[in-house]
N, C-alpha and C positions, 0 to 999 in steps of 0.2 A: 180790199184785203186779199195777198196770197192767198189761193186755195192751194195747198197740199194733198196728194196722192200717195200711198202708200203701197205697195207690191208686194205682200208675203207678212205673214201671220205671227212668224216664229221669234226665236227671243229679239235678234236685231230687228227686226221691221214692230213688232211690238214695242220697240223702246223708242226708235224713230217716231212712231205715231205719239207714244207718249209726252216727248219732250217738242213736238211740233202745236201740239196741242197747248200743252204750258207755255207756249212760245205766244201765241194767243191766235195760232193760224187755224181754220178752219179744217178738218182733217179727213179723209177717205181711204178707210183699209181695204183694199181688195183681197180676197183671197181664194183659190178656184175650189180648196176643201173645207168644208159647212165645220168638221169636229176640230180641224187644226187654227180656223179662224177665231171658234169660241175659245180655243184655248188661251190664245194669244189676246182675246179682248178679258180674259179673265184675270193673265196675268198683268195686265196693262193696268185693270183696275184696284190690281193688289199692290202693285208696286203705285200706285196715286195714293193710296190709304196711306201703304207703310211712310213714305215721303209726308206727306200732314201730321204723321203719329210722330215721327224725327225732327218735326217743323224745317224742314227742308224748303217747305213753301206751307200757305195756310191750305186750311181744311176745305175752305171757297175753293180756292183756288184750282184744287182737285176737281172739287163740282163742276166748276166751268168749263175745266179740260174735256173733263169728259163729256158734256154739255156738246162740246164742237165736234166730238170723235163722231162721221157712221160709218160703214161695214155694209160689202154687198159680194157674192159668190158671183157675182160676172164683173166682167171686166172695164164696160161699158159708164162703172161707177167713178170711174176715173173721167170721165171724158172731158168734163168742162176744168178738171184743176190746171193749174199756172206750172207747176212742176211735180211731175210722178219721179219718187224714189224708188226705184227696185230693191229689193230685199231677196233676192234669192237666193240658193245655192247656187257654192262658185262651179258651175258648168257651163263652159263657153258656147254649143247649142242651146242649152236652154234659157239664157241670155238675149241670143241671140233671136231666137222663135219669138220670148217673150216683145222684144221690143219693137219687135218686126208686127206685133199685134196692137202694141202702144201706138205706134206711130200711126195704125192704120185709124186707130178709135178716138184718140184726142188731138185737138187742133191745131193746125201748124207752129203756134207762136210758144204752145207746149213745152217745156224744158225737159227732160227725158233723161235723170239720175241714175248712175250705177253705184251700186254701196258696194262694189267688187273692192277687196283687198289686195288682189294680185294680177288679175286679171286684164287683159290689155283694153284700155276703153277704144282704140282705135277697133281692135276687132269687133267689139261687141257690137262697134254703130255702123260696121260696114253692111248689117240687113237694112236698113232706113235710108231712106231715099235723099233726106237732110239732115246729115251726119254732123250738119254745125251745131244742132241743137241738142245731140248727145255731149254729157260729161259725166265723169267720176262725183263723186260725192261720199268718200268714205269715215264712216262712222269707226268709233272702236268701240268694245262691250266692254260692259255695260254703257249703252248710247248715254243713260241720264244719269252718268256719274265721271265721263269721259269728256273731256272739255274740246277735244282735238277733234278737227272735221278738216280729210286732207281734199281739196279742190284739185280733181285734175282734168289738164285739158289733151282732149284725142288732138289726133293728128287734125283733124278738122273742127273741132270745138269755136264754135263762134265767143267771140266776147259779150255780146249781149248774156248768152247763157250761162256762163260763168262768170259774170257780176251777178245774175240772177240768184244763181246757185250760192253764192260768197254772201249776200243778204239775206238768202235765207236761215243760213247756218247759224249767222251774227242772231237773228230774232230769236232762233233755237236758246239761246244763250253757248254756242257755242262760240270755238276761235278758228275761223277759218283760214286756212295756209296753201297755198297756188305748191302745185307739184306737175313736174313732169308725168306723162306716159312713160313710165321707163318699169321694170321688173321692181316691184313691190313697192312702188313709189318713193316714198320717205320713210316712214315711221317704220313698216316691215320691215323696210331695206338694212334698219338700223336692228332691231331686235331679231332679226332671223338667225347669225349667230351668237346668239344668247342661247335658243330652243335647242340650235343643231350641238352645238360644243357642249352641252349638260346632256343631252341623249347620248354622244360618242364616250363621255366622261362616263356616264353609266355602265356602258355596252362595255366597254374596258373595265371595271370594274375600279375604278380611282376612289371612288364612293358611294352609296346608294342614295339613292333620290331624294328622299327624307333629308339628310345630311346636307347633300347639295343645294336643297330650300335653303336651310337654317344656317348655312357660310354666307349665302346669297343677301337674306335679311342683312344678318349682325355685321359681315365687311361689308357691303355694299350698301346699306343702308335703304334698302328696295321693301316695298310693304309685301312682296309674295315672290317667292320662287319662282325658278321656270317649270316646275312640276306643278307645283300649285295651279301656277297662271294658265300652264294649257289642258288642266284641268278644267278651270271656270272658262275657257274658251270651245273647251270640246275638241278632242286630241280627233276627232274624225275630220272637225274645220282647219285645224292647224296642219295636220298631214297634206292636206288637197291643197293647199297655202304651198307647204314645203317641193310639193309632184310641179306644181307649177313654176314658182322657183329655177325649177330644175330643166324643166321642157323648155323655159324663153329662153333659157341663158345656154341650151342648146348644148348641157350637159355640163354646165361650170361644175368642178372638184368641189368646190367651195360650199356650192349649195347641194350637194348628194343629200336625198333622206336616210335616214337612218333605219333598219328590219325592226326596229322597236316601237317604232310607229307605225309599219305596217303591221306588226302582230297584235299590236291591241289594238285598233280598230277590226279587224278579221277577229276578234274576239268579243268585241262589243264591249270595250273598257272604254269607254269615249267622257270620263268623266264626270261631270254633278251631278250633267241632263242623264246619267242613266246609275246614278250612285256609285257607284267603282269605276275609278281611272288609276291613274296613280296611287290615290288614296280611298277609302271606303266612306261614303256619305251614308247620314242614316237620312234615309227622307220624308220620315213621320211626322 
């Protein structure tokens, strides 16, 4: 049996560990902070409840999941899994540090995932000494409601590990899809002017955001807005998505961020995770 590895606590690696678990893989959270770990095993376990209460899956089935879930504040708890996914923040140092420490602690044959959205996998595996065994592996949020897992291979990506990585996704019950190293690979590449042309359409005053949800649903026939959507993604992830964008492509017009996105993040409007983005969440 895959044993799976998990890197970071927070909502994506929480949902990773979730639906790896459901998947029926054996599962290990790592996370280096003791209050951000509990956090993340608490929501893990409330979203397994709420899922059995929706019969998304049975109530067992919950059980078992978590049955396979542990959790350890070193990192060492990774050592013996088949593939560790990263779940960090997209900071290409700290990527980089991180897997420069993976590769030293788990075993060569180790497959070594980044859940980066934007992020170049080629950079991230140039600290590891066997660059073949890093690849991409990017989830969308919510991971266990999101059916798309994009496979990407670095410049060096072995194919053993990207079948590895493609097999794992499949047990996930996800759909896994082979993508270039290129600037936001697919699925960003496709919705990034969606985010940017609704913030410029704002910033001009065409309409207010509110507004531009509800054209967005009823013509497009979309379940949520772009104000909505980088709300529930967190307008602070979505920005650092956008800078990045913007740094590979070595200043493309196209992908400019918008000052609306850097002012609410310099404001702490980062959306659900902090009640006020766009819109006002009660969080009672």
């Amino acid at each position: 049996m895959t044993k799976v590895g998990v890197v970071g606590a927070g909502t994506m690696g929480a949902g990773i560990a979730q639906i790896a678990a459901l998947g029926g893989f054996p599962t290990v959270v790592y996370e280096l902070d003791s209050r951000a770990l509990e956090r993340g095993l608490e929501q893990l376990r409330a979203a397994l409840r709420r899922g059995a209460e929706r019969r998304r899956w049975k109530e067992q089935d919950a059980i078992d999941a978590l049955g396979r879930i542990s959790s350890d504040t070193i990192i060492e708890a990774v050592r013996d899994c088949d593939i560790v996914i990263e779940a960090a923040p997209e900071d290409l140092d700290l990527k980089r540090n991180l897997f420069e420490r993976l590769a030293s602690v788990c075993g060569a044959s180790t497959v070594l995932a980044t859940n980066t959205s934007s992020l170049s996998v080629t950079a991230i595996a140039a600290a590891v000494p066997d660059p073949e065994r890093i690849v991409g592996m990017h989830f969308f949020n919510p991971p266990a409601l999101m059916e798309l897992v994009e496979v990407v291979a670095g410049d060096e990506s072995g194919e053993p590990a990207l079948e590895l990585t493609t097999e794992v996704a499949r047990g996930m019950g996800r759909t896994p899809i082979r993508a270039r190293d290129s600037v936001g690979f697919v699925a960003n590449r496709c919705v990034r002017p969606f985010f940017l042309e609704s913030l410029r359409m704002l910033g001009e005053g065409v309409a207010p955001h509110d507004e531009i949800d509800r054209i967005v649903r009823l013509g497009a026939g979309m379940r949520m807005g772009p104000f909505e959507l980088m709300d529930l993604i967190g307008i602070d992830v979505n920005f650092t998505v956008a800078k990045s964008f913007w740094e590979q492509s070595f200043g493309e017009p196209r992908w400019r961020p918008t000052p609306i996105h850097e002012r609410m993040v310099a404001s702490g409007r980062l959306g659900r995770k902090t009640g006020r983005g766009f819109y006002v969440y009660d969080h009672r």
